[in-house]
C-alpha positions in Angstrom: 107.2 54.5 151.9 106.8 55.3 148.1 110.2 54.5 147.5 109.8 50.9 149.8 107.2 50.1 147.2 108.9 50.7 144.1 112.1 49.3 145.2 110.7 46.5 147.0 108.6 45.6 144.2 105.4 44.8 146.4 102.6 46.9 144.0 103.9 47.4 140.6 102.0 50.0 138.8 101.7 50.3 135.0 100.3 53.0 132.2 98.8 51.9 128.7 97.7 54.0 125.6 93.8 53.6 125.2 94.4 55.4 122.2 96.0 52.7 119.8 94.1 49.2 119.1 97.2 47.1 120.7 96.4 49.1 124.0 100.8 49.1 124.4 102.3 49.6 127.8 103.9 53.5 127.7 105.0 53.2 131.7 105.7 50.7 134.4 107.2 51.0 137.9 110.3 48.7 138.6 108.1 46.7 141.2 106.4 46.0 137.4 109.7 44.6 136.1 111.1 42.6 138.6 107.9 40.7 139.0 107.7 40.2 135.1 111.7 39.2 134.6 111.6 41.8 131.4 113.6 45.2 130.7 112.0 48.0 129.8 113.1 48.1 126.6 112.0 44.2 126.1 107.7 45.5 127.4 108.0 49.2 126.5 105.6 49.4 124.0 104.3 46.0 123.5 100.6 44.6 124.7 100.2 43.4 127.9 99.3 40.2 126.2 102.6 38.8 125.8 102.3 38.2 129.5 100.1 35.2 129.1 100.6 31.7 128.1 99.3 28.4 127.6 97.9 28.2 130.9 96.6 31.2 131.1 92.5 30.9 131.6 91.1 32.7 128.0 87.9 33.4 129.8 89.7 35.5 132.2 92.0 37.2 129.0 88.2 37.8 127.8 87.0 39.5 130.2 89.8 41.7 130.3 88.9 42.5 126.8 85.4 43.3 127.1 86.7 45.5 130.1 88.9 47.7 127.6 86.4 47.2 124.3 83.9 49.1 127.2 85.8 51.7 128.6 85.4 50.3 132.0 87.5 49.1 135.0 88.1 45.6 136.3 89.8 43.9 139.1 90.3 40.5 138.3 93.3 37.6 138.7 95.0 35.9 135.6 97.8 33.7 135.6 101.0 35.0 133.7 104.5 34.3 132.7 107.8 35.9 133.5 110.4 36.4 130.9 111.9 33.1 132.2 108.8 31.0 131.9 108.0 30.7 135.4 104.0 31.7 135.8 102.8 33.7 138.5 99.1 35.4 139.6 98.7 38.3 138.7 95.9 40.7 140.6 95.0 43.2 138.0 93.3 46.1 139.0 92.9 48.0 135.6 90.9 52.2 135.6 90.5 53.9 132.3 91.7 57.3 132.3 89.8 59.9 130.5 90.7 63.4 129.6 88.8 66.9 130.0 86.6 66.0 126.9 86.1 62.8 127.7 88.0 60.9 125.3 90.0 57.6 126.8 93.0 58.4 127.0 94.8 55.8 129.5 94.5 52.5 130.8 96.4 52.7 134.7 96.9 49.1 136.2 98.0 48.4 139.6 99.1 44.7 139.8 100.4 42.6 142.9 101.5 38.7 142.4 99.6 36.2 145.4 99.1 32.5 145.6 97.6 29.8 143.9 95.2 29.5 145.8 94.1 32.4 146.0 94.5 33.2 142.0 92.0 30.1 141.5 89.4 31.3 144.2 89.0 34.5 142.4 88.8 33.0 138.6 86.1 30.3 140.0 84.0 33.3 141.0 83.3 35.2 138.2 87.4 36.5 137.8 86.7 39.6 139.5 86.9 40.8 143.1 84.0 42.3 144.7 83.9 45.8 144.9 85.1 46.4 148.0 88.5 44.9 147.6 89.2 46.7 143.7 92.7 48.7 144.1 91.8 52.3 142.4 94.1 54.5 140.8 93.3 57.9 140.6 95.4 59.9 137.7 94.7 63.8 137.3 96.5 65.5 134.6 98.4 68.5 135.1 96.3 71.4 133.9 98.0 74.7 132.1 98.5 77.8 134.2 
């Protein structure tokens, strides 16, 4: 199944630095790729950010921001473009990872494209998904013997 889901490019999961200002990508799954059109070495440790575009909603993008400026999770949809110019909706689930002292260390982001329709029903309500329906991730760090 895990392999079905990277291959088949369903979920694609990514990993940012919390640690640097530009919050740059420092992982993504291929699912992450071939929904996005870019290489890795094209994304690999550049913002998120150059995913959006003119159509893009900035109150969404805002949010997003607030969400990393407070250390704090969001599930929302944002429209975004592929390498190629083509724009898709993007259902971002984003969790900041801290570490044993506390510090942020990690932003892990599970995203899955979906319809129009659907991409402009979650922006008109507030551009985030009721609790129920946020995508978790879960990272725990491998601890020394």
């Amino acid at each position: 199944m895990r392999r079905q889901v990277q291959t088949k490019g369903w979920i694609a999961v990514t990993i940012s630095d919390a640690t640097s200002d530009a919050v740059p990508l420092v992982f993504a799954s291929e699912g992450f790729f071939k929904m996005t059109g870019y290489e890795p070495a094209e994304i690999l440790g550049h913002s998120l950010d150059m995913l959006y575009g003119q159509d893009t909603d900035p109150a969404t993008v805002g949010k997003i921001g607030e969400a990393v400026r407070a250390n704090a999770a969001i599930s929302t949809c944002v429209l975004c473009y592929r390498k190629d110019g083509n724009t898709f909706w993007n259902h971002l689930s984003m969790q900041p990872v801290f570490d044993m002292n506390g510090a942020l260390r990690y932003y892990v982001g599970t995203q899955y494209t979906g319809t129009s329709g659907v991409g402009n029903l979650v922006r008109d309500c507030g551009a985030t998904f009721p609790s129920g329906l946020q995508t978790h991730a879960s990272v725990t760090p491998f601890l020394p013997r």
